[in-house]
N, C-alpha and C positions, 0 to 999 in steps of 0.2 A: 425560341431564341436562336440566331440566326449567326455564325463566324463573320466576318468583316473580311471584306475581300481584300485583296493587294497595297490596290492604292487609299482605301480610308484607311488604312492597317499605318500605315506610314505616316499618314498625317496627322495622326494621334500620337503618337511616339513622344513628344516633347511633354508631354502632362505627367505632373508628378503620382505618386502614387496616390494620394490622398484624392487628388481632384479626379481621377479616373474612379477613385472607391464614391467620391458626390457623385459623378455621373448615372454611375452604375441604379444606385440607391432611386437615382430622381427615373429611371425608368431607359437610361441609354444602357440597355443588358447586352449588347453586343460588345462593350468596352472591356468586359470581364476577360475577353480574350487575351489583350493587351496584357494585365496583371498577370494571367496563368506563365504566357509566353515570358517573361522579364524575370519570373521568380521560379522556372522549372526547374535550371541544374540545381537551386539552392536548397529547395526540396527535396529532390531526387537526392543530391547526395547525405542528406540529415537521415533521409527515410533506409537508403542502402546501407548506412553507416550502421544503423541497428539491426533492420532486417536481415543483410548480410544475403539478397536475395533479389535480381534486378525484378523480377517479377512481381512478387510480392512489394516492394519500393514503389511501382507503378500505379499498383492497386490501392495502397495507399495514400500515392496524392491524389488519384483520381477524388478519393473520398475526402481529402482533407478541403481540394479545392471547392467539394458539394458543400461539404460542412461550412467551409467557407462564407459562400455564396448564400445559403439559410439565413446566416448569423452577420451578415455581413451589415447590420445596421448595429446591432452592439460592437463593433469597430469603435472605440471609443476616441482613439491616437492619442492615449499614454504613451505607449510604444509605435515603433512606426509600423508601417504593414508588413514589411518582409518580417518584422521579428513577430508578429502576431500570428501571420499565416505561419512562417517555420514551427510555431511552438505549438500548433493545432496539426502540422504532419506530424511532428514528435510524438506530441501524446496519441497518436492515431498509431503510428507506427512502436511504441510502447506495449498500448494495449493488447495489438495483437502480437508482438511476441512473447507476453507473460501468459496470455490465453493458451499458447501454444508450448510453457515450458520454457521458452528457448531464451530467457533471459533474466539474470542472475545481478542484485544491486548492487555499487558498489560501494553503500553506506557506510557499511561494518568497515568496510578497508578503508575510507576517509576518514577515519577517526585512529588512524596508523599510518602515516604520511613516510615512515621512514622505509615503507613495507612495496618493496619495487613491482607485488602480484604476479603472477606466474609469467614466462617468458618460453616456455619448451612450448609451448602450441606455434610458435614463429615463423616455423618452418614451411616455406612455401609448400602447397598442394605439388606434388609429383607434376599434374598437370601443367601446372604455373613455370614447373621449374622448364619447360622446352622450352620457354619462350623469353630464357634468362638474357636476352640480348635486348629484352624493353623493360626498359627501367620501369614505365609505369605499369606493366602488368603485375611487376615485383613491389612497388609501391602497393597496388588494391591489394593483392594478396595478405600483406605485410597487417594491414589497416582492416581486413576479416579479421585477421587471426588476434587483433586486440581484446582484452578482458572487455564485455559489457559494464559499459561507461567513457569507457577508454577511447573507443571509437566513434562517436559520434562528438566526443571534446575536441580531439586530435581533427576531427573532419570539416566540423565551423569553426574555430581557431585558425588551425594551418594552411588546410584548403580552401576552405570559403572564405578566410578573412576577416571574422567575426571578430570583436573586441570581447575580453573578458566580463567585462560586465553583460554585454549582447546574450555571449551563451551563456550564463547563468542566465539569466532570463528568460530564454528560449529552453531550456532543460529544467529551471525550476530548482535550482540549486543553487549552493552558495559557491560567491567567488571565490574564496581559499579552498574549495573543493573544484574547482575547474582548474587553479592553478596546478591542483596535487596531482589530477588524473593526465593533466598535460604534460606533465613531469615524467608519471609513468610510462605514457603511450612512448617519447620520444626515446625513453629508454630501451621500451619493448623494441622500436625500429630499430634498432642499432645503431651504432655513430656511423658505419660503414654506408648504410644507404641512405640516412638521412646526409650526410656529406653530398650525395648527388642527384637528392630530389630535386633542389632548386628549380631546374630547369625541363623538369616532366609535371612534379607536383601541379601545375595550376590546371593539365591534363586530364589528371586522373578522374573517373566516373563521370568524363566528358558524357553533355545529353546534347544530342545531338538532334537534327531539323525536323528527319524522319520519325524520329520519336517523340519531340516535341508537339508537332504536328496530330498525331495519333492521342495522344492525352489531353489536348484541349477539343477536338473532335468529341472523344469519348465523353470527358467532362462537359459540353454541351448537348449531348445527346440526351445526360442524365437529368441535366435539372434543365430542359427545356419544357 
């Protein structure tokens, strides 16, 4: 399977998700491009919200997008594709930070809504703090240092845009339990810097051409 150069890249553009996932299905596998490239930041920043790790985040869509592409005919579109595909990098980027230890549920504490979860882990990385003149590097910082759960609600929500029902759905959780953890992340921010993300937030875990580029490369390499 073969990337789509410049100009068929463009004249495809107007097809909605669904009709580029018929394409794909009836044997136009070069379309898949299309989908990776539209849904990367959305990916990328659900998978970094858990991982907490640009690399590992990477390595993950790679996979979520193969996984994808497998299963790409049970697509059934109950849900539309970005919350389908989101909810296959989640559970990919889940798995392997429980394999690893490195993340802790927030079950027990959803059933304690009055319980605001720890907040002393806040404090920017030493690292982070030299570069206290960008707001958004103080935003990702802020958004690691969230309890698991925390971070990846606070990330499809506020950053991405997600409606509550969305992420419940894409996390596999109930609504009054996204509202609770959304509750806590904003707290854990502080009112101080959430007063001035406005206008960095839509920034933050920017995915950018060159990396864009690199991950749908890779992910055709794999399932071609």
């Amino acid at each position: 399977m073969h990337m789509i150069d410049g100009g068929l890249l463009e004249r495809w553009t107007a097809l909605s998700d669904d009709d580029i996932v018929t394409r794909v299905v009836e044997g136009q596998t070069a379309l898949y491009e299309l989908l990776m490239r539209r849904h990367n930041e959305r990916i990328y920043r659900a998978a970094r919200a858990i991982l907490r790790d640009e690399a590992e985040a990477e390595d993950v869509m790679q996979q979520a997008y193969v996984n994808a592409y497998v299963h790409l005919r049970q697509f059934d579109r109950r849900a539309s594709f970005a919350t389908w595909l989101t909810r296959i990098a989640v559970n990919e980027a889940l798995a392997r930070a429980r394999r690893r230890g490195r993340y802790v549920s927030m079950e027990r504490e959803d059933a304690h809504p009055d319980s605001a979860g720890p907040t002393d882990t806040l404090t920017p990385d030493p690292e982070m703090q030299t570069y206290t003149g960008e707001l958004r590097v103080l935003l990702e910082a802020a958004v690691d240092a969230l309890p698991d759960g925390a971070g990846e609600v606070f990330m499809l929500r506020e950053v991405q845009g997600l409606s509550t029902a969305e992420t419940a759905d894409v996390l596999g959780i109930r609504e009054d339990a996204v509202k609770t953890r959304l509750s806590r992340a904003k707290v854990a921010l502080r009112h101080d810097l959430l007063n001035r993300v406005g206008s960095v937030g839509s920034t933050a875990f920017a995915f950018h051409q060159s990396r864009c580029d690199r991950i749908v490369a890779a992910v055709f390499a794999r399932i071609a």
